[in-house]
RODO-2510 file (C-alpha; in nm, 4 decimals, decimal comma):
residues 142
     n   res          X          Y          Z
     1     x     0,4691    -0,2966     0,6823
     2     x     0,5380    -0,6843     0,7085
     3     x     0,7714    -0,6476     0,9336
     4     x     0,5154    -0,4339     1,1792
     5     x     0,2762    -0,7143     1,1491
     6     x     0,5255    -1,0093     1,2157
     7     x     0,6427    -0,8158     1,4852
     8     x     0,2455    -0,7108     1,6293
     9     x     0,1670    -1,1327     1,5873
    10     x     0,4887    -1,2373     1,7437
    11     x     0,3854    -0,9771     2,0463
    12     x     0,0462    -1,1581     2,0227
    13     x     0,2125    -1,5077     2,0999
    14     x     0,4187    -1,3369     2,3928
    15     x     0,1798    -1,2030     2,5232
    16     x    -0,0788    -1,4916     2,5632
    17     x     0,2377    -1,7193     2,6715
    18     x     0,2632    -1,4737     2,9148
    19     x    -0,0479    -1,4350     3,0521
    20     x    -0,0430    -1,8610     3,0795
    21     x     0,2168    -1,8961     3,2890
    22     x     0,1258    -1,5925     3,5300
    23     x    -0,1044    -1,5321     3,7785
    24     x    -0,3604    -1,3781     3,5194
    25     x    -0,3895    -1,7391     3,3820
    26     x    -0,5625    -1,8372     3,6442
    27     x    -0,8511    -1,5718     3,6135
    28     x    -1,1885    -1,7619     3,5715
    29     x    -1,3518    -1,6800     3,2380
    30     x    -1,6897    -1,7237     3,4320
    31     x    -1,7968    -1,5912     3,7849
    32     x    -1,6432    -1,6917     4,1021
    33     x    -1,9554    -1,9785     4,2019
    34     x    -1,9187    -2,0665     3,8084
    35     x    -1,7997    -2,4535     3,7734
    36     x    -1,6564    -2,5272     3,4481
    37     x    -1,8590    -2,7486     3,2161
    38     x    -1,5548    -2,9190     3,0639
    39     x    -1,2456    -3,0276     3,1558
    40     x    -0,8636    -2,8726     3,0512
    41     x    -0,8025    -3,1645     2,8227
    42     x    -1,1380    -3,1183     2,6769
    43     x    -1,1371    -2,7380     2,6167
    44     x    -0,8235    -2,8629     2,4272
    45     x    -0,9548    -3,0658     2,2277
    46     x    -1,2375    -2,8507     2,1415
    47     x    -1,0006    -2,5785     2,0261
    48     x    -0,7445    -2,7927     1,8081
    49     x    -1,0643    -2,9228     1,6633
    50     x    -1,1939    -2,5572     1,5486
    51     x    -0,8762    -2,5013     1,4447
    52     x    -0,8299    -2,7967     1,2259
    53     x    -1,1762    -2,7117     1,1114
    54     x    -1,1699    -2,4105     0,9693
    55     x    -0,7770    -2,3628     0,9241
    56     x    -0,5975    -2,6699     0,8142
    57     x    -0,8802    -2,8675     0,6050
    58     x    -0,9490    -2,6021     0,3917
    59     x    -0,7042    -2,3150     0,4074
    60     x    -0,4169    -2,5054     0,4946
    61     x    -0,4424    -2,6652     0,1083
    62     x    -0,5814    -2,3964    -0,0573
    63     x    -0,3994    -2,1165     0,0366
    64     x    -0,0391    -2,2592    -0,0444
    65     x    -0,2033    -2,3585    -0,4147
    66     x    -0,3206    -1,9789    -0,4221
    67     x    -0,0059    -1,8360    -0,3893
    68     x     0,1860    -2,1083    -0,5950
    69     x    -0,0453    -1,9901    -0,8774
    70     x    -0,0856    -1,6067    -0,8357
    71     x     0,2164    -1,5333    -0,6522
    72     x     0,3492    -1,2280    -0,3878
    73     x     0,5354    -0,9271    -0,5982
    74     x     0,9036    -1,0570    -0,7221
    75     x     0,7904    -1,4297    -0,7705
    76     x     0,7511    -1,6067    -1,0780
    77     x     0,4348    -1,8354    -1,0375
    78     x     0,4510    -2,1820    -1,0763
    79     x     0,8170    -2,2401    -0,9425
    80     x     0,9691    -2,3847    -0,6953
    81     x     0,9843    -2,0500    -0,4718
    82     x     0,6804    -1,9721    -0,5352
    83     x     0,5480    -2,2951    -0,3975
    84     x     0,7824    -2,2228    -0,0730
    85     x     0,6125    -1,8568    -0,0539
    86     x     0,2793    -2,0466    -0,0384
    87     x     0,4134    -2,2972     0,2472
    88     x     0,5335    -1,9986     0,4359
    89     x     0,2410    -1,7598     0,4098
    90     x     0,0289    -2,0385     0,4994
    91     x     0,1976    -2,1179     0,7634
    92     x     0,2525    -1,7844     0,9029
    93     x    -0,1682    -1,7526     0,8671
    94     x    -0,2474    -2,0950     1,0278
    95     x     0,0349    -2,1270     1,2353
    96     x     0,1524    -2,0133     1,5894
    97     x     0,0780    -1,6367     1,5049
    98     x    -0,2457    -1,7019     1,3701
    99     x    -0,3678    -1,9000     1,7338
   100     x    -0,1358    -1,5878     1,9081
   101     x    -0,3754    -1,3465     1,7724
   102     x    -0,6924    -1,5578     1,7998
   103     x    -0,5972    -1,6245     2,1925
   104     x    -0,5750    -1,2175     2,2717
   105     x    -0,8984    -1,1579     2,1117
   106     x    -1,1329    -1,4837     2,2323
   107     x    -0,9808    -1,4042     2,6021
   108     x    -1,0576    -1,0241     2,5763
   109     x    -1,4186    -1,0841     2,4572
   110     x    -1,4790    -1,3793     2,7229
   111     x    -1,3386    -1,1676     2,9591
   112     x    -1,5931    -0,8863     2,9099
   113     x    -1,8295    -1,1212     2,8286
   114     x    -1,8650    -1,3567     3,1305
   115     x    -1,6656    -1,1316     3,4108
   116     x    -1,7675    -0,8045     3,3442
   117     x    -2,1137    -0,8357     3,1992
   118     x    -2,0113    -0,6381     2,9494
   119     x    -2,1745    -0,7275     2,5387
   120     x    -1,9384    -0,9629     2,3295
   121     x    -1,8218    -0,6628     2,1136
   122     x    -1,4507    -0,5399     2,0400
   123     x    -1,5425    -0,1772     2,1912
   124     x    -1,6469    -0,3456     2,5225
   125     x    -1,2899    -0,4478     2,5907
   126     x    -1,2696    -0,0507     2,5570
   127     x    -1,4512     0,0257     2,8476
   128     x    -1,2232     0,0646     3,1349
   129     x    -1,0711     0,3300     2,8932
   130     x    -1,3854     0,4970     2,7259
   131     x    -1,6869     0,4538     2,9291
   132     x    -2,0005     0,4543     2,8165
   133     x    -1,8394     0,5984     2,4648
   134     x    -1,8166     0,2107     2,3845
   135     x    -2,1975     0,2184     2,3405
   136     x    -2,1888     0,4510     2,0884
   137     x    -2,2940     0,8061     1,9964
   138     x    -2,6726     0,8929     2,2649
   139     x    -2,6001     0,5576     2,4538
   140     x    -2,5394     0,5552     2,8057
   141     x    -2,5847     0,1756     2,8669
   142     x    -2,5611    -0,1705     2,7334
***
């Protein structure tokens, strides 16, 4: 089961490095007259910032000191592998894969959100596929 979800988060980062360099990274997350309201360097900055935020100043300690003290199955807590496990996992949860998965998901809803007038749900990035089934059972609109 690890390996599915290294392999789904490493798909994640592909795919969003992907869609950068192609011609779907130039898609406006707004509508065609929209200007943007900040600059590239600025959106940036705004991101690393919510990143550092919520990922690095508090999980980025605590969660290598969680699994130094109450350890994965096969490692003896308090060690020195244990302490590696808790580098690695935290890492792997506030690293590259983590901003992989984040990137699929905030473009999807933004997407939906700003281009296709759609609610900023999940089950609207659905829609193409479902239809009005995203709006849930006796719904026929947003």
């Amino acid at each position: 089961m690890a390996c599915f979800y290294m392999l789904l988060l490493s798909a994640f980062v592909l795919i969003g490095l992907g869609l950068a360099v192609s011609p779907f990274g130039k898609i406006k997350l707004g509508k065609e007259e929209d200007k943007p309201e900040h600059s590239w360097w600025s959106w940036i900055g705004m991101l690393f910032a919510a990143g550092l935020g919520v990922g690095f100043v508090f999980f980025g300690v605590a969660e290598p000191l969680l699994y130094y003290l109450d350890t994965p199955v096969g490692i003896e807590s308090g060690t020195v592998e244990s302490a590696e496990a808790g580098l690695r996992y935290g890492v792997f949860h506030w690293g590259l894969h983590a901003w992989g998965a984040f990137s699929i998901v905030g473009l999807t809803l933004a997407y939906v959100q700003y281009r296709k007038n759609r609610p900023a749900l999940i089950s609207s990035a659905f829609y193409p596929l479902l239809g009005n089934k995203v709006n849930g059972l006796g719904r026929s609109s947003h």
